[in-house]
ROMAR-737660 format. One record per residue (C-alpha): residue number from 1; x, y, z; residue in three letters. Coordinates in steps of 0.5 Angstrom, whole numbers, plus 2048, in hexadecimal, padded with zeros to 3 digits. Layout:
<pts>
[pt NUM [X Y Z] ALA];
...
</pts>
This chain:
<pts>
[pt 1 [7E8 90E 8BA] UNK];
[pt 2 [7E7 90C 8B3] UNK];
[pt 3 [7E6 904 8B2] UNK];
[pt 4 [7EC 905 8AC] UNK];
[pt 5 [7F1 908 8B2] UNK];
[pt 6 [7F5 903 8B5] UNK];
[pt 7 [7FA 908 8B9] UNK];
[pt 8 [7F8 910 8BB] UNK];
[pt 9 [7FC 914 8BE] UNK];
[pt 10 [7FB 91B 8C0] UNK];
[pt 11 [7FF 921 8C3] UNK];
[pt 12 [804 91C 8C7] UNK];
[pt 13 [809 91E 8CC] UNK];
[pt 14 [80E 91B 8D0] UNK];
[pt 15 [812 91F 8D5] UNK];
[pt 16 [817 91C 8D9] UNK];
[pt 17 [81A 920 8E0] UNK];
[pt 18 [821 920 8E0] UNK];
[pt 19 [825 922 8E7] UNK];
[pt 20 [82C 924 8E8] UNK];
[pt 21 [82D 920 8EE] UNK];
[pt 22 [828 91B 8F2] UNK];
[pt 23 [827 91F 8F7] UNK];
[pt 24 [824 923 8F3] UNK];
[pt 25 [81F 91E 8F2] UNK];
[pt 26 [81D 91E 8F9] UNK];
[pt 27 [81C 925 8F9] UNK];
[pt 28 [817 925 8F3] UNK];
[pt 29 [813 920 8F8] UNK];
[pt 30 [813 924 8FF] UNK];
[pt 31 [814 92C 8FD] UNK];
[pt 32 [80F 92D 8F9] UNK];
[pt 33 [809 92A 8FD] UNK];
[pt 34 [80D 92F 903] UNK];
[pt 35 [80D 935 900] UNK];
[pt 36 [807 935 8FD] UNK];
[pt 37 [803 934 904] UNK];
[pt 38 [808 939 907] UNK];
[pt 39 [804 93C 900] UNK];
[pt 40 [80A 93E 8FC] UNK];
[pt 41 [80B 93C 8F5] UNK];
[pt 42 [80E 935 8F4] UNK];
[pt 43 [815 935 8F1] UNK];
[pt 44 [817 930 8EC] UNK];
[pt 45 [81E 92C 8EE] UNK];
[pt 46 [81D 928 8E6] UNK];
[pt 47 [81E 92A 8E0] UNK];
[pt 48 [81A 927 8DA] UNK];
[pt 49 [81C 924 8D4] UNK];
[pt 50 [816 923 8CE] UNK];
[pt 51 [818 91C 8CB] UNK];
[pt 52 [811 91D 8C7] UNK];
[pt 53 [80D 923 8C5] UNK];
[pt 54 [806 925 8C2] UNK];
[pt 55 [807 91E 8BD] UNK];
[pt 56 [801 91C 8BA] UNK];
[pt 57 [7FF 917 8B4] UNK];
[pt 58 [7FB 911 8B3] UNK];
[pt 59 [7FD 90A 8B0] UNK];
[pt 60 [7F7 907 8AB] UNK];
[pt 61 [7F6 900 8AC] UNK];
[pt 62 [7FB 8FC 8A7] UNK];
[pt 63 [800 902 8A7] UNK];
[pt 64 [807 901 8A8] UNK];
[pt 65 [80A 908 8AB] UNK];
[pt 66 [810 909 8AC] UNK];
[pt 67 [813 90D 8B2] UNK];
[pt 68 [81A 910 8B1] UNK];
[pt 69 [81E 915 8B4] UNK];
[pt 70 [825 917 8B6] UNK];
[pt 71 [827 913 8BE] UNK];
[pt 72 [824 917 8C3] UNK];
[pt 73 [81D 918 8BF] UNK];
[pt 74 [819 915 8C3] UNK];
[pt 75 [818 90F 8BE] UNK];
[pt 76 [817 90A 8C4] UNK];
[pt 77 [815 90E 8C9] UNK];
[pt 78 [80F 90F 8C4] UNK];
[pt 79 [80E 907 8C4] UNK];
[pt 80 [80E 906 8CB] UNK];
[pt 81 [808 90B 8CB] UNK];
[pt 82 [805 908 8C6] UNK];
[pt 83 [806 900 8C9] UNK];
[pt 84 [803 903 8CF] UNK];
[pt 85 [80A 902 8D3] UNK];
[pt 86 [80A 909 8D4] UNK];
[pt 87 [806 90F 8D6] UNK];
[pt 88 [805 915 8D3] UNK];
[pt 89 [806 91D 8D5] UNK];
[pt 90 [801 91F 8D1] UNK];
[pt 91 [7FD 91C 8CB] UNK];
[pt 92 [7F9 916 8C9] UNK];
[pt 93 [7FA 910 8C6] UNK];
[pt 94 [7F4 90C 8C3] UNK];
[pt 95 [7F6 904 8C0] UNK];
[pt 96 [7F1 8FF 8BD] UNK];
[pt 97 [7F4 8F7 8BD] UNK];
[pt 98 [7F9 8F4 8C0] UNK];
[pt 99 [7FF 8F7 8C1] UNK];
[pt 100 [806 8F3 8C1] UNK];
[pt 101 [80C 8F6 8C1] UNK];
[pt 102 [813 8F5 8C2] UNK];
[pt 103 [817 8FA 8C5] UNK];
[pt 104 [81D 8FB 8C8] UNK];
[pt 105 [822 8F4 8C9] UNK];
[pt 106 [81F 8EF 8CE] UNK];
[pt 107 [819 8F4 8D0] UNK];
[pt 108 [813 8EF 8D3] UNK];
[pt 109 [817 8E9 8D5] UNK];
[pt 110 [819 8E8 8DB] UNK];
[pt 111 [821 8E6 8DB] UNK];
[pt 112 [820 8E1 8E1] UNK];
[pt 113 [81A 8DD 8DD] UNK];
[pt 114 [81C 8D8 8D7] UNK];
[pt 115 [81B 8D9 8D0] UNK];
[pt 116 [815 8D5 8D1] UNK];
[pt 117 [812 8D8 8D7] UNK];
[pt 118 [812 8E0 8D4] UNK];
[pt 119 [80F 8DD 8CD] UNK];
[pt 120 [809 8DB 8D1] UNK];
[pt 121 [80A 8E1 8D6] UNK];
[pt 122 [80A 8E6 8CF] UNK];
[pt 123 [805 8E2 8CC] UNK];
[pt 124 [800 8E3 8D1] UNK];
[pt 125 [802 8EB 8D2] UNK];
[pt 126 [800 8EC 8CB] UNK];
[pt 127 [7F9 8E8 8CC] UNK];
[pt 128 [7FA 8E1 8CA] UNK];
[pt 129 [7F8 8DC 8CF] UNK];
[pt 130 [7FC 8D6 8D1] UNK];
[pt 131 [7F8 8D1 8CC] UNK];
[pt 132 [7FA 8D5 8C7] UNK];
[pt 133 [802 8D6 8C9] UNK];
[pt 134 [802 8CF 8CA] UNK];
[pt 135 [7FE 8CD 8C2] UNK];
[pt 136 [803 8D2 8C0] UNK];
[pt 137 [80A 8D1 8C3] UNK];
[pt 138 [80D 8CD 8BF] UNK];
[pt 139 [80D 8D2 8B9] UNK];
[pt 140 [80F 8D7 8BE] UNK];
[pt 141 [815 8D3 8BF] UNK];
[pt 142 [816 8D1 8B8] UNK];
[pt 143 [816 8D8 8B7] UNK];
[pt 144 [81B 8DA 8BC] UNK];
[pt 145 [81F 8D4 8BB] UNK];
[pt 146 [824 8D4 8C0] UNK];
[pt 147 [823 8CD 8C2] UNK];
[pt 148 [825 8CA 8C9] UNK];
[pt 149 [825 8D2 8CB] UNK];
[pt 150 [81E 8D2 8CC] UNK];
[pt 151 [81F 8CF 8D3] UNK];
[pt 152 [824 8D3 8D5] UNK];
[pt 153 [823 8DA 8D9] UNK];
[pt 154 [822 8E0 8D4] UNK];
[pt 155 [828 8E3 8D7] UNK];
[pt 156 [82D 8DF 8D4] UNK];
[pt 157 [82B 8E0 8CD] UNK];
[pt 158 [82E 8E4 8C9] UNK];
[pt 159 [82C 8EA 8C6] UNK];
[pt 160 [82A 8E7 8BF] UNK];
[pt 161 [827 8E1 8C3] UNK];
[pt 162 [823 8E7 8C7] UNK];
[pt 163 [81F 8E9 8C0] UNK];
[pt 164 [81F 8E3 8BD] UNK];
[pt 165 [81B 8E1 8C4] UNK];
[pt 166 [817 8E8 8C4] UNK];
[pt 167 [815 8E8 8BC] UNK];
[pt 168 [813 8E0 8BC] UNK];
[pt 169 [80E 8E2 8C2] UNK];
[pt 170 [80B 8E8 8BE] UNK];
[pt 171 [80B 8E5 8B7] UNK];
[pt 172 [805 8E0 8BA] UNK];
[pt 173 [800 8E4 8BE] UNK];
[pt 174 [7FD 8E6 8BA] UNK];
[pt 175 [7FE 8EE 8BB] UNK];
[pt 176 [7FB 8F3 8B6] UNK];
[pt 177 [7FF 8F8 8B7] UNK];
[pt 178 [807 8F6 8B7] UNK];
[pt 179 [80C 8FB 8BB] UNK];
[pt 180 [813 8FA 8B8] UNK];
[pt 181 [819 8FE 8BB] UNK];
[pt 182 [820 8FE 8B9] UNK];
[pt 183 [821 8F7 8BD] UNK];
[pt 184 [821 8F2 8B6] UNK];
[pt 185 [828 8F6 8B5] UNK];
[pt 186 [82C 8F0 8BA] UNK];
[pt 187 [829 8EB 8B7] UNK];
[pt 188 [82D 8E7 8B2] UNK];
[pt 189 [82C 8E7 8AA] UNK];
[pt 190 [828 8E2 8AA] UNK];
[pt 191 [823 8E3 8AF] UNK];
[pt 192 [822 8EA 8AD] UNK];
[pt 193 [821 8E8 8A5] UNK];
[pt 194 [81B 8E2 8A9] UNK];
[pt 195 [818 8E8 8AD] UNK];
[pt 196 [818 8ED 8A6] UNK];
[pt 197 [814 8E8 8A3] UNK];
[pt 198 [810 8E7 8AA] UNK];
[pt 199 [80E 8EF 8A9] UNK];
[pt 200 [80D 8EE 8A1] UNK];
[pt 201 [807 8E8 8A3] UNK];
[pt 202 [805 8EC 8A9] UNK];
[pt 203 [804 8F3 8A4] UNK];
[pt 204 [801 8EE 89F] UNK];
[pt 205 [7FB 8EC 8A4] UNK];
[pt 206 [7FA 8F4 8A5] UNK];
[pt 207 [7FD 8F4 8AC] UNK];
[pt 208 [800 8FB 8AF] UNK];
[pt 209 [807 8FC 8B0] UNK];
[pt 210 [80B 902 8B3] UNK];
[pt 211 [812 901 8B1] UNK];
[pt 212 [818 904 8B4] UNK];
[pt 213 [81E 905 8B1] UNK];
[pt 214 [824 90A 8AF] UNK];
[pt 215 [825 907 8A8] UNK];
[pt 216 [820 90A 8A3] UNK];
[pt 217 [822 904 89F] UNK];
[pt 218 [81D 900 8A3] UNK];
[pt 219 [818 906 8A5] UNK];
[pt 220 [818 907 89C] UNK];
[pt 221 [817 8FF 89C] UNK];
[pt 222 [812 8FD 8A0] UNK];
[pt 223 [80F 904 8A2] UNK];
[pt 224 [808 908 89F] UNK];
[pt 225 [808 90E 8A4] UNK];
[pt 226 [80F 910 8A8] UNK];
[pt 227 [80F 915 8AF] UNK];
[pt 228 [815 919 8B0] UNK];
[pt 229 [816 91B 8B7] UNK];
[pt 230 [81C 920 8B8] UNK];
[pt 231 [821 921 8BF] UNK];
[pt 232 [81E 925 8C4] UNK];
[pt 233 [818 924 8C3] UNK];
[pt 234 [818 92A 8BE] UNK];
[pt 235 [814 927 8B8] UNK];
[pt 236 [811 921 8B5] UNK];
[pt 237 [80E 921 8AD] UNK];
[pt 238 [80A 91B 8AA] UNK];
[pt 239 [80A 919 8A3] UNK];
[pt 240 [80B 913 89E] UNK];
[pt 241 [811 910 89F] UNK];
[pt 242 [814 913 899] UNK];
[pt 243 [814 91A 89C] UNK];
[pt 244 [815 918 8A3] UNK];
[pt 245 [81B 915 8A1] UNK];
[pt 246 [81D 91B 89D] UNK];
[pt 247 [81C 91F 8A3] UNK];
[pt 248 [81F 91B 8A8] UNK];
[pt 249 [826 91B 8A3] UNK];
[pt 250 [826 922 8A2] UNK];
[pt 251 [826 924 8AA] UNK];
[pt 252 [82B 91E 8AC] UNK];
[pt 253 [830 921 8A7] UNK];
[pt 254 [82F 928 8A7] UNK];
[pt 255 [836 92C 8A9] UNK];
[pt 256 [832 930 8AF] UNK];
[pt 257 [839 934 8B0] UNK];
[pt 258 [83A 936 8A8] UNK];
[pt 259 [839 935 8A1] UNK];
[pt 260 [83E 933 89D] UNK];
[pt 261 [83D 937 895] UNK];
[pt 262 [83E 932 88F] UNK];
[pt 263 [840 937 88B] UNK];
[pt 264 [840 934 884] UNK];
[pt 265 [844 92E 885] UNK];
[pt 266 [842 929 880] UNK];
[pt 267 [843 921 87F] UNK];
[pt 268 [844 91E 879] UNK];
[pt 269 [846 917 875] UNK];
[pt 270 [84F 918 875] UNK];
[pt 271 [854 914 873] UNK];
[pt 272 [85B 912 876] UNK];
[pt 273 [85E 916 87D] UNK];
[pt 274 [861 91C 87B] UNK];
[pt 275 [860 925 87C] UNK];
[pt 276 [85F 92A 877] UNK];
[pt 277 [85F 931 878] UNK];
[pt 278 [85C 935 872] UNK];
[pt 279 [85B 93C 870] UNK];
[pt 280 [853 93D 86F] UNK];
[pt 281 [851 944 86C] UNK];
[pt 282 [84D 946 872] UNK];
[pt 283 [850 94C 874] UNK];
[pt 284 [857 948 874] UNK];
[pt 285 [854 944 87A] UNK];
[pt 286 [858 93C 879] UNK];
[pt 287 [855 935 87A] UNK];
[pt 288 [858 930 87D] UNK];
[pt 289 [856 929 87B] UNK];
[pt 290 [857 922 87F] UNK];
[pt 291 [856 91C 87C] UNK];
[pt 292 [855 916 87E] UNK];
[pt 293 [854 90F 87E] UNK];
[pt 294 [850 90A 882] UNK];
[pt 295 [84F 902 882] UNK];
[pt 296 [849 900 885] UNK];
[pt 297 [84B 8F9 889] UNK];
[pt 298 [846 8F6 88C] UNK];
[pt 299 [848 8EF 88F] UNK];
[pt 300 [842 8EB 893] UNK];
[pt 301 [843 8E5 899] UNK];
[pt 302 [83E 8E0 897] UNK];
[pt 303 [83C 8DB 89C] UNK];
[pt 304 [83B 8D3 89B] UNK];
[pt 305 [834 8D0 899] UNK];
[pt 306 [82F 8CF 89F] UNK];
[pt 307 [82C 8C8 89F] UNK];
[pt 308 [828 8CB 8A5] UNK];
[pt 309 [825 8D1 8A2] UNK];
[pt 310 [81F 8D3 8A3] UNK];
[pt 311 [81A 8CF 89D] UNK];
[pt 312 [812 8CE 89B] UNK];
[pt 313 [810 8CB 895] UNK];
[pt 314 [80D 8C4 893] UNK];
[pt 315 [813 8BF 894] UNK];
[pt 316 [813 8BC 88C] UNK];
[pt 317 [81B 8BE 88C] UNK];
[pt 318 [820 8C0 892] UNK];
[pt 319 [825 8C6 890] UNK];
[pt 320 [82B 8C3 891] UNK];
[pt 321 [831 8C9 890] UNK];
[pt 322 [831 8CF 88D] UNK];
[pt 323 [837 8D4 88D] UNK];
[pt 324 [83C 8D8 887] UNK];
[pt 325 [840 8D3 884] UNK];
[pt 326 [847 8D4 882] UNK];
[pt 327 [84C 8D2 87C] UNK];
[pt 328 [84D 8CC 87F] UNK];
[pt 329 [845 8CA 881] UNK];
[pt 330 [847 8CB 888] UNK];
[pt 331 [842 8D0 88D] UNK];
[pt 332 [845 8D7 88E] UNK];
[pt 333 [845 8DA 894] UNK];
[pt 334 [847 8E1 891] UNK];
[pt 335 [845 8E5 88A] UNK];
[pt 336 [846 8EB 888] UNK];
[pt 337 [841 8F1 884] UNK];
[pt 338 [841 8F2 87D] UNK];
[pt 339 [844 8EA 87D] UNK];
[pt 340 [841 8E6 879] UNK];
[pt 341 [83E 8E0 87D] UNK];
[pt 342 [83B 8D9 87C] UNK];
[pt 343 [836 8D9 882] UNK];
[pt 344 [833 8D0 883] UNK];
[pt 345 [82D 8CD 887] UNK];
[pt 346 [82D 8C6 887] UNK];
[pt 347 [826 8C2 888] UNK];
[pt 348 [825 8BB 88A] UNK];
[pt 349 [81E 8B9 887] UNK];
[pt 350 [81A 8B4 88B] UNK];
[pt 351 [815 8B3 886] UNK];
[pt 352 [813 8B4 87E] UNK];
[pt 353 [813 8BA 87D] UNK];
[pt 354 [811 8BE 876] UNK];
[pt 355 [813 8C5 875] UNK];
[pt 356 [818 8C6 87B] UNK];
[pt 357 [81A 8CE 87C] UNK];
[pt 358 [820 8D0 880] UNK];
[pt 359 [820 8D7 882] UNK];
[pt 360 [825 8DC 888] UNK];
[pt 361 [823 8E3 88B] UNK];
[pt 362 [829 8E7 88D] UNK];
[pt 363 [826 8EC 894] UNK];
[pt 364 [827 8F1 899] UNK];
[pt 365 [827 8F2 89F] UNK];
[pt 366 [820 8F4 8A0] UNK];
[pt 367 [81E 8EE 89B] UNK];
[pt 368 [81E 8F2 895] UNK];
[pt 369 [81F 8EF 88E] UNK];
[pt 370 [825 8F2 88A] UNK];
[pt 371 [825 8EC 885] UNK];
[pt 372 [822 8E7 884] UNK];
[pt 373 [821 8E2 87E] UNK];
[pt 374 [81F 8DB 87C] UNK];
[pt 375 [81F 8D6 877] UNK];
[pt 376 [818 8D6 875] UNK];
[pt 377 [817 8DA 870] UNK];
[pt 378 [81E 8D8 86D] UNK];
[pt 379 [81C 8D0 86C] UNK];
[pt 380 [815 8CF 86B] UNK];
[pt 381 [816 8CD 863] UNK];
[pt 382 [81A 8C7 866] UNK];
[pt 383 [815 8C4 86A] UNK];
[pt 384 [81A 8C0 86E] UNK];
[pt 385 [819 8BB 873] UNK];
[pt 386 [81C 8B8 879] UNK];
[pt 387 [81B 8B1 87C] UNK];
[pt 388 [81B 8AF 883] UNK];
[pt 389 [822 8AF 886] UNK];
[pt 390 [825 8B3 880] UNK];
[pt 391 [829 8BA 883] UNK];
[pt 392 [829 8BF 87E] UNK];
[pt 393 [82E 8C6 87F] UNK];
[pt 394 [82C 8CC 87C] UNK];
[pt 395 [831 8D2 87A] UNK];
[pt 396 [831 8D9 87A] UNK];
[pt 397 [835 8DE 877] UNK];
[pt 398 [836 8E4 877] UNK];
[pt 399 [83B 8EB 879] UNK];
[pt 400 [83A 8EC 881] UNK];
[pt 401 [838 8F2 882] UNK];
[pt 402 [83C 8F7 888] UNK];
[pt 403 [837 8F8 88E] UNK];
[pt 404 [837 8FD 893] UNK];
[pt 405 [83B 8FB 89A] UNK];
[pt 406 [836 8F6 89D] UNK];
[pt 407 [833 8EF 89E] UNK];
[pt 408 [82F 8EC 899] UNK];
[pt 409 [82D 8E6 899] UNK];
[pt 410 [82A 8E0 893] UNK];
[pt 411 [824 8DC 893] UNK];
[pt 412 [823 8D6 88F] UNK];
[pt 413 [81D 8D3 88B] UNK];
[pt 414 [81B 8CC 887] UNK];
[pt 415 [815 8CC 885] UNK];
[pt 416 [810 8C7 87F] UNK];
[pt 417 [80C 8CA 87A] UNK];
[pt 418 [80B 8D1 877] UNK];
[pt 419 [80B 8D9 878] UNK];
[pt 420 [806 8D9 87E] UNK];
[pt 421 [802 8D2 87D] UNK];
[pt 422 [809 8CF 880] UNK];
[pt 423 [809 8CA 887] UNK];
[pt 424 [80F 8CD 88C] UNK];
[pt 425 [813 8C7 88D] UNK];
[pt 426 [818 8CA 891] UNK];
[pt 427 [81A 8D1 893] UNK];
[pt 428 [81F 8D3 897] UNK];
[pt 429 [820 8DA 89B] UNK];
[pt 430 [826 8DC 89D] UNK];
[pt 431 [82B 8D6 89A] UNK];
[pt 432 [831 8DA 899] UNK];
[pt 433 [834 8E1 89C] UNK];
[pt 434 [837 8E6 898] UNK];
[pt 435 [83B 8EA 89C] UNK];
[pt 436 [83F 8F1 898] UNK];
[pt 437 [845 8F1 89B] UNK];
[pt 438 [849 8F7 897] UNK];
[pt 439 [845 8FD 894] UNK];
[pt 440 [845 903 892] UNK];
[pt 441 [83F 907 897] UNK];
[pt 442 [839 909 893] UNK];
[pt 443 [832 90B 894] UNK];
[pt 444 [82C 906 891] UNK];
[pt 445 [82C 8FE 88D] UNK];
[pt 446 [832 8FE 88A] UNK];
[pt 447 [839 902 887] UNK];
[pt 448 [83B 904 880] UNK];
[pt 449 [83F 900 87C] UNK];
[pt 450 [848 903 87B] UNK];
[pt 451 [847 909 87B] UNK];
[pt 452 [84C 910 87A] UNK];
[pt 453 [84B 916 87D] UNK];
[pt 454 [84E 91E 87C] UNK];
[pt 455 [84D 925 881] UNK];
[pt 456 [84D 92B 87D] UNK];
[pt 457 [84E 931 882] UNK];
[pt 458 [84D 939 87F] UNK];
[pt 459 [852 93D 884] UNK];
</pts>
């Protein structure tokens, strides 16, 4: 195999014998071995199901594939071969480094062992010596950080504690290829935005991942290649992410039964609700006209300022607040899209400091910026300073934008000096959560604004 391939698969099966009763399962072992010495043909007392059939593919060093498909797929069944907890019907699996993998909930701990104690089994199981568990165990712990739950028994935890354990573990051996199932998704918010940069940094230093999910958002984002596994077994394509997401969405909302014919229904800018029939000169056929009117309402839940956030930076000045501020300086807890709005980051400064910036990032889920600015460009002319002891409370404003239904979350920076010749004093991940609570349901970032809507039917 190539020293460029870390992962190849080819002509891969998995075949599972399914019996209708158990003792059909005894007659599977015995008969077969009676009639063929009485020198009859076996007969078989299963029936087989194909969880995977002829797949093949091969992961470069440094990519990023998705795996996607509909329930039943074969998408974990496919890992599990991969990782070697599974043994193939047919086919062959070649890897080259380090696999870590987290797999379906609480797989590799043992539920009566303490936190601490399937840390250091895990640990070992994927390579790492005791040294090294115990050179990095603190990480790992920091990590995870569910405190004291580290000294108690696994099967107490919860399920988030459960990945929060798993991912920690993983995130500090020194894998070079990363195998993610759809386990982040118990995760709470917060976590899952710290294992999202974990994943940027790890894709970063060239490290390979297998990524499985249903959401093509997250295959498009972080994906370079994608593989489609179909139900049954019946196919499976490989492609860039784009088009194996585009395939993906076209079979999982494919009307199998009939299809529906538009006919020449049109949408267009209206105005107030009403219906009219008018005559057309088409053979005397009529039209019937339905206007409409939509207000776009989108209303935000907006968390308070987290003092405990994640941070880095140099520590010449600590973020002391940040949130939307209302008409009477108070801190919102709600705002609404297409509402003008005043967002402030309060800086305590423990130093001189010359040329202070300020800046705020709006992100989703996967960790994708939707907006971001900052005061750099905007004040250099004035060349401020602030001295020890000073705090100092940056202002945006600007019109809220509608966001589609979802999580999003805010980080929040001060740093010294100017564009990339700066000092980061402090950035904060994930200070304040923005949830949308009432939406209209669209695909992709963002909503129009107001907007008018008419239906013109030909009969």
């Amino acid at each position: 195999m190539s020293s460029e391939i870390a992962i190849k698969v080819e002509n891969l099966s998995k075949c599972y014998q399914i019996y209708d009763q158990p003792r059909d399962r005894l007659k599977q072992f015995l008969l077969p071995r009676l009639r063929r010495f009485v020198g009859l043909s076996p007969k078989q007392y299963y029936r087989e199901f194909w969880a995977l059939k002829d797949v093949s593919f091969e992961v470069k060093k440094g990519e990023t594939v998705g795996i996607i498909g509909r329930n039943g797929s074969g998408k974990s069944t496919l890992l599990q071969m991969i990782c070697g907890t599974l043994s193939p019907t047919t086919g062959s699996i070649v890897t080259h480094g380090r696999i870590a993998a987290l797999l379906e909930l609480g797989s590799g701990f043992n539920p009566d062992f303490t936190g601490r104690e399937n840390v250091y089994l895990n640990g070992s199981v994927l390579g790492l010596t005791k040294d090294k568990i115990d050179a990095r165990f603190e990480d790992i712990a920091a990590f995870a950080d569910i405190g004291r739950h580290i000294d108690q028994p696994v099967k107490t935890y919860s399920s988030g504690m459960y990945v929060r354990l798993a991912f920690a573990v993983i995130a500090h051996v020194d894998a070079d290829i990363l195998i993610i199932d759809e386990a982040l998704a118990v995760g709470d918010a917060f976590f899952q935005q710290k294992c999202m940069r974990f994943l940027r940094a790890f894709q970063e230093k060239q490290g390979t991942v297998l990524f499985v999910s249903h959401d093509t958002g997250s295959v498009l984002s972080l994906c370079d290649k994608a593989v489609l596994l179909m139900p049954n077994a019946s196919a499976m394509h490989l492609g860039d992410a784009e088009t194996i997401c585009k395939l993906y969405l076209e079979h999982l909302y494919a009307d199998p039964i009939r299809q529906i014919e538009l006919g020449t229904t049109t949408a267009t800018v209206g105005g107030a609700n009403s219906e009219e029939i008018r005559a057309t000169g088409d053979a005397g056929r009529s039209q019937r006209f339905y206007d409409g009117e939509m207000k776009v309402e989108t209303i935000y839940a907006v968390s308070a300022f987290r003092p405990e956030a994640e941070s880095f930076g140099n520590g010449g000045a600590s973020i002391i607040d940040s949130g939307f501020l209302g008409k009477h300086e108070n801190v919102e807890t709600t705002v609404k899209g297409d509402q003008s709005v005043r967002f402030f980051i309060r800086v305590l400064s423990h130093k001189r400091i010359q040329r202070p910036a300020f800046g705020f990032m709006i992100k989703n889920s996967l960790g994708e910026y939707v907006y971001a600015e900052g005061t750099d460009m905007h004040f250099r002319h004035y060349e401020l300073e602030l001295a020890e002891g000073d705090v100092a409370t940056a202002i945006f404003e600007f019109t809220m934008p509608h966001l589609i239904r979802g999580r999003y979350f805010v980080n929040v920076a001060f740093a010294e000096g100017l564009g990339d010749e700066h000092i980061q004093h402090c950035w904060m991940h994930d200070a304040i959560q923005v949830d949308v609570i009432s939406s209209r349901l669209v695909h992709g970032y963002c909503g129009m604004n107001d907007m008018a809507m008419s239906i013109r039917v030909n009969s």
